[in-house]
Structures are given as structure tokens and as C-alpha cells.
PASEBA-1860 file (N, C-alpha, C; in nm, 3 decimals):
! residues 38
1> XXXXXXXX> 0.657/-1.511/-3.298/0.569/-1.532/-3.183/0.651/-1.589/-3.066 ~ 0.642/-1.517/-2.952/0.696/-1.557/-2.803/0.682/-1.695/-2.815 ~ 0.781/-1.803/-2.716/0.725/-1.909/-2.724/0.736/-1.887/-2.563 ~ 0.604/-2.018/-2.482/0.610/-2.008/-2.343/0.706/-2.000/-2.206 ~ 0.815/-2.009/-2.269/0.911/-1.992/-2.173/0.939/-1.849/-2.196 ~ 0.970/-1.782/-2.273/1.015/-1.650/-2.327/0.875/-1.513/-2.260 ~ 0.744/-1.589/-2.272/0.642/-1.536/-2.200/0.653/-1.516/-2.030 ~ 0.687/-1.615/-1.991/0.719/-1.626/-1.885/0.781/-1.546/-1.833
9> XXXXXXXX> 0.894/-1.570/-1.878/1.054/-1.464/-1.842/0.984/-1.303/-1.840 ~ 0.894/-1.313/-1.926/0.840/-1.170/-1.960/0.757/-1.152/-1.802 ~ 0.694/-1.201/-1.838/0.574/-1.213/-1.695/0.662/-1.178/-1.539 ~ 0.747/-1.273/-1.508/0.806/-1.211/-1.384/0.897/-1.112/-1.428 ~ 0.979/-1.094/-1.522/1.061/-0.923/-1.450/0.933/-0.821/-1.503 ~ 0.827/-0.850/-1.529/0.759/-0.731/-1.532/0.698/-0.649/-1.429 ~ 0.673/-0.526/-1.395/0.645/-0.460/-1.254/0.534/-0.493/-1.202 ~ 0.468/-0.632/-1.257/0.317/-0.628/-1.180/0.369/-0.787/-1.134
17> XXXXXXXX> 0.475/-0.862/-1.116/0.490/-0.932/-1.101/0.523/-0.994/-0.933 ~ 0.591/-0.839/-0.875/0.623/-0.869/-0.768/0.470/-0.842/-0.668 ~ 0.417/-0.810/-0.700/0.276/-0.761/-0.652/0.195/-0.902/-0.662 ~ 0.183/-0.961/-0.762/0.174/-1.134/-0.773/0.245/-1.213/-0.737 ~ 0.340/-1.183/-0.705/0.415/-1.294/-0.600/0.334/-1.249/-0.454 ~ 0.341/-1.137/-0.385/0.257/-1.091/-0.277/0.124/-1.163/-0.289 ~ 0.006/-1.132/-0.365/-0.102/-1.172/-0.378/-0.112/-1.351/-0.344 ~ -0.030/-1.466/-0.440/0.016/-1.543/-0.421/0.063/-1.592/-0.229
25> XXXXXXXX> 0.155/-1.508/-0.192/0.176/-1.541/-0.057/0.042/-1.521/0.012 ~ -0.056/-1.415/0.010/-0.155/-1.405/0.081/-0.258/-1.514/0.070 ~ -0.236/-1.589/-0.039/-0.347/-1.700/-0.027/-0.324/-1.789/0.059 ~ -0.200/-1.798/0.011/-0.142/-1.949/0.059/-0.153/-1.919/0.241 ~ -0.151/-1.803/0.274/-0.159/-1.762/0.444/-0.304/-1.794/0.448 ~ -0.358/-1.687/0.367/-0.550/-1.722/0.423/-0.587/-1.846/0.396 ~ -0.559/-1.964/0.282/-0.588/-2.073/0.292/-0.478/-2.221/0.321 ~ -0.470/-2.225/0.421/-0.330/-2.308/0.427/-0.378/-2.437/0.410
33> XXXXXX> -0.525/-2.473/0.415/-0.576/-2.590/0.377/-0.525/-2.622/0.221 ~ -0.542/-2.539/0.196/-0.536/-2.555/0.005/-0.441/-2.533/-0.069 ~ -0.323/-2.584/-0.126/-0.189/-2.617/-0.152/-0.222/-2.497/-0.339 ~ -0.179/-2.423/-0.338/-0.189/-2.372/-0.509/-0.103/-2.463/-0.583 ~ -0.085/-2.493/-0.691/0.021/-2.531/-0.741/0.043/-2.440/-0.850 ~ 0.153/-2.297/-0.775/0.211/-2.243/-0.861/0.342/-2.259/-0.850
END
């Protein structure tokens, strides 16, 4: 079984990742009041 770091690693080089980094920037533009903590 993956352990959470190894998930991770998975998660960003995967191809839906850079598209979530995008999504991510768009919040943080439409809500600049509201800090994400990613």
C-alpha cells in the first residue's frame, strides 16, 4: 500500500495535476479575501 508521500508524488506528475494547479490559481484570484491553505 502507497504510503502518503508516495500518493502525492503520484498526484502531481499526473496529467490532471497541472490543470489543478490552474484551478487552484483561479481561486486564490477570485477570492483574495480567503487564503487556501494548499
Amino acid at each position: 500500500m502507497a504510503t502518503r508521500h508516495e500518493c502525492a508524488v503520484e498526484f502531481k506528475t499526473s496529467p490532471s495535476w497541472e490543470s489543478t494547479k490552474r484551478s487552484l490559481r483561479a481561486i486564490r484570484k477570485s477570492k483574495p479575501q480567503r487564503k487556501p491553505n494548499v
